[in-house]
DSSP file (Angstrom, degrees, kcal/mol; ACC not computed):
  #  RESIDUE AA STRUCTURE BP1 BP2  ACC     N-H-->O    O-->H-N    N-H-->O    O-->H-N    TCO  KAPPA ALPHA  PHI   PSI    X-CA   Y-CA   Z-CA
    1    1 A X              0   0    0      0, 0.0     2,-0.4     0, 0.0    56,-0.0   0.000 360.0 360.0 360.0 146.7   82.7   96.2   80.8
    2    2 A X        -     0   0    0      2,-0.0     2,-0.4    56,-0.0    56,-0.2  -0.936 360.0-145.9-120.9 144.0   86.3   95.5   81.7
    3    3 A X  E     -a   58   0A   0     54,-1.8    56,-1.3    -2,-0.4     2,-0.8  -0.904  16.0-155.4-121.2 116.8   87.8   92.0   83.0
    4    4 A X  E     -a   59   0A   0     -2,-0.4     2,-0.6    54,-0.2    56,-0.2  -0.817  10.1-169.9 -54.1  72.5   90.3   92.5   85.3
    5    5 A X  E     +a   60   0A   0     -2,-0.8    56,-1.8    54,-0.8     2,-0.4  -0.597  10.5 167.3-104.6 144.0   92.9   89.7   85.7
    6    6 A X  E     -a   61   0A   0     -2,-0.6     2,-0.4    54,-0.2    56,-0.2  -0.978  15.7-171.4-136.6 166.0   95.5   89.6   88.5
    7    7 A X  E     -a   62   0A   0     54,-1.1    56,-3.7    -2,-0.4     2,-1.0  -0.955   5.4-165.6-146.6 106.0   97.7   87.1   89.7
    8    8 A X  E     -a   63   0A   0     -2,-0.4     2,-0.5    54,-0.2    56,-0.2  -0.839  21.3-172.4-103.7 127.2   99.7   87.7   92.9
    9    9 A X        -     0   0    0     54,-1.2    -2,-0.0    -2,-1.0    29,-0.0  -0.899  23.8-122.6-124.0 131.4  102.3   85.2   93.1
   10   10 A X        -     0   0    0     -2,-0.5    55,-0.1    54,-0.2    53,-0.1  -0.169  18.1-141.7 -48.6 169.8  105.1   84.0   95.7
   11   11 A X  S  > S+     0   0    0      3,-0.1     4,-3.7     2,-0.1     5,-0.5   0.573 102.2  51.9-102.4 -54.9  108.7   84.1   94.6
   12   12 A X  H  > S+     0   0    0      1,-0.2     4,-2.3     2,-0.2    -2,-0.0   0.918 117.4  44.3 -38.7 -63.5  109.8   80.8   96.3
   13   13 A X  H >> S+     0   0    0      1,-0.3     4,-1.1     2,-0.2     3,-0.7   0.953 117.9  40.8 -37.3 -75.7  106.7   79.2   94.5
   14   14 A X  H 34 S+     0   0    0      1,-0.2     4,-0.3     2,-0.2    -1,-0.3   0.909 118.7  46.5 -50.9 -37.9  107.2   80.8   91.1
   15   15 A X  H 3X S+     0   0    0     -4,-3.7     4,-1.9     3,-0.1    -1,-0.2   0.918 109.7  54.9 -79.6 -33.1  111.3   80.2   91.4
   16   16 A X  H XX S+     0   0    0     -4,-2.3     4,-1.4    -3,-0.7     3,-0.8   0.986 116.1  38.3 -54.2 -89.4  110.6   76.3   92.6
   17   17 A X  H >< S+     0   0    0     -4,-1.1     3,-1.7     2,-0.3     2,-0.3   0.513 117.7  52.4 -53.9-128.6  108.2   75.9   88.8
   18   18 A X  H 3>>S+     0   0    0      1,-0.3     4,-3.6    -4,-0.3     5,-0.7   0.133 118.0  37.8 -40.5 -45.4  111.0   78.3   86.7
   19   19 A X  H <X5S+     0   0    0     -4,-1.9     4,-1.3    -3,-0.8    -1,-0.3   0.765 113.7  51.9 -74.5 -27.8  113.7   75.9   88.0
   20   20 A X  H <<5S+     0   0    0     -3,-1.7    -1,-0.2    -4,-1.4    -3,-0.1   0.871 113.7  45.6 -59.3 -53.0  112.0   72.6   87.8
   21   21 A X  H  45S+     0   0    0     -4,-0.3    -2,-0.2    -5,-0.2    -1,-0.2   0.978 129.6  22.2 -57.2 -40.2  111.0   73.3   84.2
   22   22 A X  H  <5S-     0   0    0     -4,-3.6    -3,-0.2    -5,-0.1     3,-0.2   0.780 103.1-129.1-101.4 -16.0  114.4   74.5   83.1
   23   23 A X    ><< -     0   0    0     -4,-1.3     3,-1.1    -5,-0.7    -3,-0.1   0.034  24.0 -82.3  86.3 137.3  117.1   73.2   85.5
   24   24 A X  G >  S+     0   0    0      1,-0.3     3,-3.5     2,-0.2    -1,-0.1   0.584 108.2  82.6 -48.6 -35.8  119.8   74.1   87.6
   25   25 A X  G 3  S+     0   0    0      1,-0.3    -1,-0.3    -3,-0.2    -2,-0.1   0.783  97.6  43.2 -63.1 -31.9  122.3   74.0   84.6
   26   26 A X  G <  S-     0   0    0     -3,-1.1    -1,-0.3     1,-0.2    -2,-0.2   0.537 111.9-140.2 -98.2   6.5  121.2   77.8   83.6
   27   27 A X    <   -     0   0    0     -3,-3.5     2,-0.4    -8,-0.1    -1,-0.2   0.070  39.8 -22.7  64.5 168.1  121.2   78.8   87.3
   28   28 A X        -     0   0    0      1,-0.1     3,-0.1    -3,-0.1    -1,-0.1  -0.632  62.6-135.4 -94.9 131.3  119.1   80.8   89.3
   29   29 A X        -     0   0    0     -2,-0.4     2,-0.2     1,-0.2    -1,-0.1  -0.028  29.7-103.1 -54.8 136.2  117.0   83.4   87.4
   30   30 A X     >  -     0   0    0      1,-0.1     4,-2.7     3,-0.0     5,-0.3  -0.431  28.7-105.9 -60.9 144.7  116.7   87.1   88.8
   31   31 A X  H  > S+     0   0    0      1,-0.3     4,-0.5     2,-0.2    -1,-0.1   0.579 118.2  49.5  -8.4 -48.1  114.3   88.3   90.4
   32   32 A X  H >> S+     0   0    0      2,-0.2     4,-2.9     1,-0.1     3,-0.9   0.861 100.6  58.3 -56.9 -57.8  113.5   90.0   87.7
   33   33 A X  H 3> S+     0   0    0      1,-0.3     4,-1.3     2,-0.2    -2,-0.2   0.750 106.5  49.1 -69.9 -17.3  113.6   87.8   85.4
   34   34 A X  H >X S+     0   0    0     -4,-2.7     4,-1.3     2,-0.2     3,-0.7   0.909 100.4  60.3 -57.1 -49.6  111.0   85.7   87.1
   35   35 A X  H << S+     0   0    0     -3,-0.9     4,-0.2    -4,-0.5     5,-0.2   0.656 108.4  52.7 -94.7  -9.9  108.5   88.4   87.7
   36   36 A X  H 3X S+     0   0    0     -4,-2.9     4,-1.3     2,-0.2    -1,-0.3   0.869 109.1  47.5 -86.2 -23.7  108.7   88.5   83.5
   37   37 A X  H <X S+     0   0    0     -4,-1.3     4,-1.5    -3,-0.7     5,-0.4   0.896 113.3  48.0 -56.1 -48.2  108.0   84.8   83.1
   38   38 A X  H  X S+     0   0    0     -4,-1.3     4,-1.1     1,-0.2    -2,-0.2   0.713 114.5  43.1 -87.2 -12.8  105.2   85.1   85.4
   39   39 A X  H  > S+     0   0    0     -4,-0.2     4,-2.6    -5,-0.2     5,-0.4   0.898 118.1  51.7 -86.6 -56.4  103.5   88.3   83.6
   40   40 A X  H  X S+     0   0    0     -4,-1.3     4,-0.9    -5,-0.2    -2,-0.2   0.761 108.2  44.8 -23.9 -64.5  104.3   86.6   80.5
   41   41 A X  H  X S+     0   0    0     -4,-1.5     4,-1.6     2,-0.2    -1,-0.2   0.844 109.7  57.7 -71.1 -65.5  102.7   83.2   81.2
   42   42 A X  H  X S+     0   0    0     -4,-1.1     4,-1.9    -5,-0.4    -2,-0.2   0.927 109.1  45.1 -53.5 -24.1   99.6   84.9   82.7
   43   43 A X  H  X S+     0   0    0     -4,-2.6     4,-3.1     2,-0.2     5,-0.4   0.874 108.3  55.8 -76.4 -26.1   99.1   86.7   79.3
   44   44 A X  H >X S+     0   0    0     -4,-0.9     4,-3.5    -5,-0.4     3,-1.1   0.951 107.8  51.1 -41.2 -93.4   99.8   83.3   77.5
   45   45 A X  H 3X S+     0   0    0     -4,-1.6     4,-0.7     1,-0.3     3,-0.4   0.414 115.0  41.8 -18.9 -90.8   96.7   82.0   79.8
   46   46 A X  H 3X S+     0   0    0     -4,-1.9     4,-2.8     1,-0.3    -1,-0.3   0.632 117.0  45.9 -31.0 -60.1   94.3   85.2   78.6
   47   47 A X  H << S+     0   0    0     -4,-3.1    -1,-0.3    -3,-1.1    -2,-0.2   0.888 120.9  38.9 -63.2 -33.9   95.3   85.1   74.9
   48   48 A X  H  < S+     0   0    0     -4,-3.5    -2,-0.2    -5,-0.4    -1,-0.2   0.969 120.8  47.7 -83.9 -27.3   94.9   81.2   74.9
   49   49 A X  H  < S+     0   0    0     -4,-0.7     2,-0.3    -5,-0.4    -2,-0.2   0.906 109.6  54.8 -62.9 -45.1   91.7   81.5   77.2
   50   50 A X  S  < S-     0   0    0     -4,-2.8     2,-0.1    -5,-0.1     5,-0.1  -0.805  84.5-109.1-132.6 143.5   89.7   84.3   75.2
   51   51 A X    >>  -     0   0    0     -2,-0.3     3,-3.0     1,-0.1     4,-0.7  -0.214  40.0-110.4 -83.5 140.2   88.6   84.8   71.7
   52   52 A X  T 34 S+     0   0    0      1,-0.3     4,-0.3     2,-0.2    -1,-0.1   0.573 120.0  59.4 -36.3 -24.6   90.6   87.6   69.8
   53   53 A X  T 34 S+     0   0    0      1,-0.1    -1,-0.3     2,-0.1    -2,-0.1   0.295 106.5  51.9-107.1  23.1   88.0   89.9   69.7
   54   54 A X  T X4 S+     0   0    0     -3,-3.0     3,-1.6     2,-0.1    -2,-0.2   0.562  87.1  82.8 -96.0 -23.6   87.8   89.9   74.2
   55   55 A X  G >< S+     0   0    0     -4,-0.7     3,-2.0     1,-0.3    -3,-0.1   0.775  74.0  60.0-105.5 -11.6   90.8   90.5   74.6
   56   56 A X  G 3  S+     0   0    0     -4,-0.3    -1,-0.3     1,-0.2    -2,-0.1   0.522 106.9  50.2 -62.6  -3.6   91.0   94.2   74.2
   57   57 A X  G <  S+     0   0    0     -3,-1.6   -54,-1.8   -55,-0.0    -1,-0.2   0.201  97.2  95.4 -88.1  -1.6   88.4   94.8   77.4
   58   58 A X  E <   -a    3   0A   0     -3,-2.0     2,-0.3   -56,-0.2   -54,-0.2  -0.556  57.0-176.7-121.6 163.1   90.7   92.4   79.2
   59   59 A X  E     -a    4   0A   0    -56,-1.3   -54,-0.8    -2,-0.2     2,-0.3  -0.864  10.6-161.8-149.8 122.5   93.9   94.0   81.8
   60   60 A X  E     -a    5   0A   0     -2,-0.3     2,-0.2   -56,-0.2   -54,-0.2  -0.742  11.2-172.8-123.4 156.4   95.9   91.7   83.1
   61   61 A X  E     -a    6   0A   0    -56,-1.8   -54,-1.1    -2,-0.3     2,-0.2  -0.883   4.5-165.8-158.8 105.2   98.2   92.5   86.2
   62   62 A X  E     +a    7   0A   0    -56,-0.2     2,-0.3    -2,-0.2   -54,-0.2  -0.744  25.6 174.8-100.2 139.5  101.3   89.6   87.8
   63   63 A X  E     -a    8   0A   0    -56,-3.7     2,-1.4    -2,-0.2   -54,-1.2  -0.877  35.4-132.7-143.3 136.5  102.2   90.9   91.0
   64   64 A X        +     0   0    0     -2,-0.3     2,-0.2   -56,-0.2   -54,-0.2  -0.478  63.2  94.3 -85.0 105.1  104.4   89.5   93.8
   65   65 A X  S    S-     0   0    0     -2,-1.4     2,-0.7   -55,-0.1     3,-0.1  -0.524  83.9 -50.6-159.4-136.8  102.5   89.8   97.1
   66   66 A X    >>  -     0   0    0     -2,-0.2     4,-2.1     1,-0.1     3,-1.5  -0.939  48.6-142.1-117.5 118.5  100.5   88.3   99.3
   67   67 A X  H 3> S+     0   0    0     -2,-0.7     4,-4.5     1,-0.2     5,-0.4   0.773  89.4  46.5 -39.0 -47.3   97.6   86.7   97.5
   68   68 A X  H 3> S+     0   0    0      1,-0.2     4,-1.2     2,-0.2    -1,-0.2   0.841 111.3  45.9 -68.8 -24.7   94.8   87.2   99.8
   69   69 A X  H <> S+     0   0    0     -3,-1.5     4,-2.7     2,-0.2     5,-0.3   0.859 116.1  46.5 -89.5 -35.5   95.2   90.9  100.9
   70   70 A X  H  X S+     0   0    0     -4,-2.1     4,-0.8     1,-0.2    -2,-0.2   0.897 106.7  54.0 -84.7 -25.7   95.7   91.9   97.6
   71   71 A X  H  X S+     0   0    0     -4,-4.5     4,-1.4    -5,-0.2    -1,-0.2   0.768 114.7  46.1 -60.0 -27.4   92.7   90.0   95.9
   72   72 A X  H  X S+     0   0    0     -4,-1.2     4,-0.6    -5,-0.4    37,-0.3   0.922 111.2  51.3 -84.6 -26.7   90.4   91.7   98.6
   73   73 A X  H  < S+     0   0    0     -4,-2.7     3,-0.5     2,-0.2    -2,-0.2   0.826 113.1  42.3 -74.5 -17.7   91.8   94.7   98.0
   74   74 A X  H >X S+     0   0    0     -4,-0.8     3,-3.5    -5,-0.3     4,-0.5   0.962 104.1  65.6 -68.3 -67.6   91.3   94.4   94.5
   75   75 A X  H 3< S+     0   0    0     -4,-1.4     3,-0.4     1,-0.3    -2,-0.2   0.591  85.4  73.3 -39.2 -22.2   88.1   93.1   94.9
   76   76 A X  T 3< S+     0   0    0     -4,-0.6    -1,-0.3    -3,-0.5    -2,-0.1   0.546 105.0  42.7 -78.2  -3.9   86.7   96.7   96.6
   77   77 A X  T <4 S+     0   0    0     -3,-3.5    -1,-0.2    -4,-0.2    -2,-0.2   0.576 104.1  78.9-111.0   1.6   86.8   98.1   93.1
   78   78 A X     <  -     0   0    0     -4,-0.5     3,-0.1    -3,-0.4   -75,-0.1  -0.519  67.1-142.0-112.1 169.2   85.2   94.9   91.0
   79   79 A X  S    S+     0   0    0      1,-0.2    32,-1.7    -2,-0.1     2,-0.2   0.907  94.3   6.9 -69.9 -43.5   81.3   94.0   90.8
   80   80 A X  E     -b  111   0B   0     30,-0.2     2,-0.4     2,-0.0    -1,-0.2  -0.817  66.1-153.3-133.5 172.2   82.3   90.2   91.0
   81   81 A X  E     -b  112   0B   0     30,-0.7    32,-2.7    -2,-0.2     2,-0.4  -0.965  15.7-160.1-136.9 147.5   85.7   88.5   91.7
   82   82 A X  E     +b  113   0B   0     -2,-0.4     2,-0.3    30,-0.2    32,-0.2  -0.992  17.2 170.7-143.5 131.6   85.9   84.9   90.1
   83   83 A X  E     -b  114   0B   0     30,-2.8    32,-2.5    -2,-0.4    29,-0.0  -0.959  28.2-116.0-149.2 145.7   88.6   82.4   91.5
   84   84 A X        -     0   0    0     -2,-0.3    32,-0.2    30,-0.2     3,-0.1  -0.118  34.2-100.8 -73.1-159.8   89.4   78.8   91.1
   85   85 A X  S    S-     0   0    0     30,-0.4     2,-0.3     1,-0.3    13,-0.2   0.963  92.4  -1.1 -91.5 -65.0   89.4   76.2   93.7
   86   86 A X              0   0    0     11,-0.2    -1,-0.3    15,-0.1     7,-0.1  -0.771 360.0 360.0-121.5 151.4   92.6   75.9   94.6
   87   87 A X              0   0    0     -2,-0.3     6,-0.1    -3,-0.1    -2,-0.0   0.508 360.0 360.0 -82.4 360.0   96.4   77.4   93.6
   88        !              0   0    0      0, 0.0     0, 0.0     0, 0.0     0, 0.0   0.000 360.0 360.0 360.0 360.0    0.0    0.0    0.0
   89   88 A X              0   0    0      0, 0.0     5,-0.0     0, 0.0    -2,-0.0   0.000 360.0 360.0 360.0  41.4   99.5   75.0   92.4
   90   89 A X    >   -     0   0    0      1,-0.0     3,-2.0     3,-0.0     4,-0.2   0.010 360.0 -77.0 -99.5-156.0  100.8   74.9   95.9
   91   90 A X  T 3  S+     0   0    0      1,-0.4     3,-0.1     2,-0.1    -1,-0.0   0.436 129.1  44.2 -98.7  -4.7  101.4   72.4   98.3
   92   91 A X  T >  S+     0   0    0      2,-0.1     3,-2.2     1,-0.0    -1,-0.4   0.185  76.0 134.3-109.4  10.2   97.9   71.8   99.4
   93   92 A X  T <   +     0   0    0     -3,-2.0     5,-0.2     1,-0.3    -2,-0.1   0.735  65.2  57.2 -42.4 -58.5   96.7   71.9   95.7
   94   93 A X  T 3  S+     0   0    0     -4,-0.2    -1,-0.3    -3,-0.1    -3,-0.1   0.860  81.4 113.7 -55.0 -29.1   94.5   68.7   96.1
   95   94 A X  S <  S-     0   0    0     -3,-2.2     3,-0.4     1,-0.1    -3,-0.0   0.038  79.4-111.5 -45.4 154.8   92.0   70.4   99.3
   96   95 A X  S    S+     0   0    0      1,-0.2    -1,-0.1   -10,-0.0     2,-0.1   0.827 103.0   8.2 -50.7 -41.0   88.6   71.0   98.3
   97   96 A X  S    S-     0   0    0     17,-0.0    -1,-0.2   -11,-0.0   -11,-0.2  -0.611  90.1-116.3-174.6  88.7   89.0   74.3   98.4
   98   97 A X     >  -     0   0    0     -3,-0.4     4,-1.2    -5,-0.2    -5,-0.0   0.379  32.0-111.7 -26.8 160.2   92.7   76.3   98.9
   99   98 A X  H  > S+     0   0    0      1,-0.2     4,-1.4     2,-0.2     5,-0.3   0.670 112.1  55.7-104.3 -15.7   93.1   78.3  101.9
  100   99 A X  H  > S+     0   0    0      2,-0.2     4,-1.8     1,-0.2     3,-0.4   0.923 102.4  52.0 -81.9 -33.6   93.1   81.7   99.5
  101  100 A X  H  4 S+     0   0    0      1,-0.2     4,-0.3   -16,-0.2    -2,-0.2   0.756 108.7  49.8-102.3  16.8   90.1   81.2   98.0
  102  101 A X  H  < S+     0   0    0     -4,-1.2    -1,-0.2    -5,-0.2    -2,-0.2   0.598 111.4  50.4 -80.8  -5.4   88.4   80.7  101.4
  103  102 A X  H >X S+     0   0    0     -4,-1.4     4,-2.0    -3,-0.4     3,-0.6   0.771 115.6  42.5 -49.6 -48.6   90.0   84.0  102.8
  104  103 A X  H 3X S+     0   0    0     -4,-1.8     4,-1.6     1,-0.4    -2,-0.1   0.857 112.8  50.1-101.3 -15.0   88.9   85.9   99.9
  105  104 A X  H 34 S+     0   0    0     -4,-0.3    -1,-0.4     1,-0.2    -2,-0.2   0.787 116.6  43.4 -93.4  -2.3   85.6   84.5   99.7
  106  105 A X  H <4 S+     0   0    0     -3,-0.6    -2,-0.3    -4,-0.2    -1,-0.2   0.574 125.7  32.3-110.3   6.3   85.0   85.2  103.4
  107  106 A X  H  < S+     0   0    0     -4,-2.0     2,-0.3     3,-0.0    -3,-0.2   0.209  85.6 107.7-111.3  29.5   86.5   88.5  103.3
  108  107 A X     <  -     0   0    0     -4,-1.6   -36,-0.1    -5,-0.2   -35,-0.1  -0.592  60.5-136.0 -86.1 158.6   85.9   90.3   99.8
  109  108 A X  S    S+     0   0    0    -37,-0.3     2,-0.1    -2,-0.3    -1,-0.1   0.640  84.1  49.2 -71.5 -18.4   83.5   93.0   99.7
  110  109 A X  S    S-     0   0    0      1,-0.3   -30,-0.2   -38,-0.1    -2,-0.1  -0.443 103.7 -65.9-126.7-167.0   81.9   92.1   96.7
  111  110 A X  E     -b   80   0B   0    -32,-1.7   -30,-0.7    -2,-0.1     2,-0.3  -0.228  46.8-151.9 -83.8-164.5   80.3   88.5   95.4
  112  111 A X  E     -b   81   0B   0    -32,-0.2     2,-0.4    -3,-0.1   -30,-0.2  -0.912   7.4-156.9-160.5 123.2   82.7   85.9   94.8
  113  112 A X  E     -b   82   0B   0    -32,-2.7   -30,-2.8    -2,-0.3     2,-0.5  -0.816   8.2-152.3-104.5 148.4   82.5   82.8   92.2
  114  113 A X  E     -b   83   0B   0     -2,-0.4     2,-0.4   -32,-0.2   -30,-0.2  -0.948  23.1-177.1-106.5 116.5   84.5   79.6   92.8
  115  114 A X        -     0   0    0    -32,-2.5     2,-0.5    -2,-0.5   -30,-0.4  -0.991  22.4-141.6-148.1 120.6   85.2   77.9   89.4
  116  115 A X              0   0    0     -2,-0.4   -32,-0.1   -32,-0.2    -2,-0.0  -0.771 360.0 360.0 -86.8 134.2   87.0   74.5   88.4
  117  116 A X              0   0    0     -2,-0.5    -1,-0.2     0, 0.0   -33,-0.0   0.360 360.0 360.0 -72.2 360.0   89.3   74.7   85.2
């Protein structure tokens, strides 16, 4: 079996957290250069999350789009889709984040809810 991970991420969001960590002083990153921190970072997550001998079943995928449509559409190819509680956005504290009630009330498949 193969573990899918994806992460669709905002730009504003993602450029707000690069510039907070580094500061104004290097200016603002391209586009680019963002969407390689954020691919980066998620593989950081996987490799620190999962034992060395997982991590070749594992495919991991950053994309900039709009989270919900592209987690259900992702979600028509998977058995299960597994999502935290909440993002790191501006509603962070709610019970439960407004994406991963969209996706658990429209994916096709089941859908686990998981605190980190």
């Amino acid at each position: 079996m193969e573990l899918h991970v994806l992460h669709a991420w905002d730009l504003v969001e993602e450029l707000a957290e690069v510039l907070s960590a580094r500061g104004m002083a290097k200016g603002v990153p391209a586009e680019s250069e963002v969407a390689e921190l954020v691919a980066r970072r998620l593989a950081d997550d996987v490799a620190r999350l999962l034992p060395d001998g997982h991590r070749a079943a594992v495919r991991c995928r950053a994309v900039q789009a709009h989270a919900v449509p592209t987690l259900v559409d992702a979600a028509a190819e998977a058995e299960l889709v597994v999502l935290g509680p909440h993002g790191r956005g501006r509603l962070a504290s709610a019970l439960l984040g407004s994406v991963t009630l969209a996706c658990v009330q429209q994916s096709p498949c089941p859908v686990v809810v998981v605190h980190g």
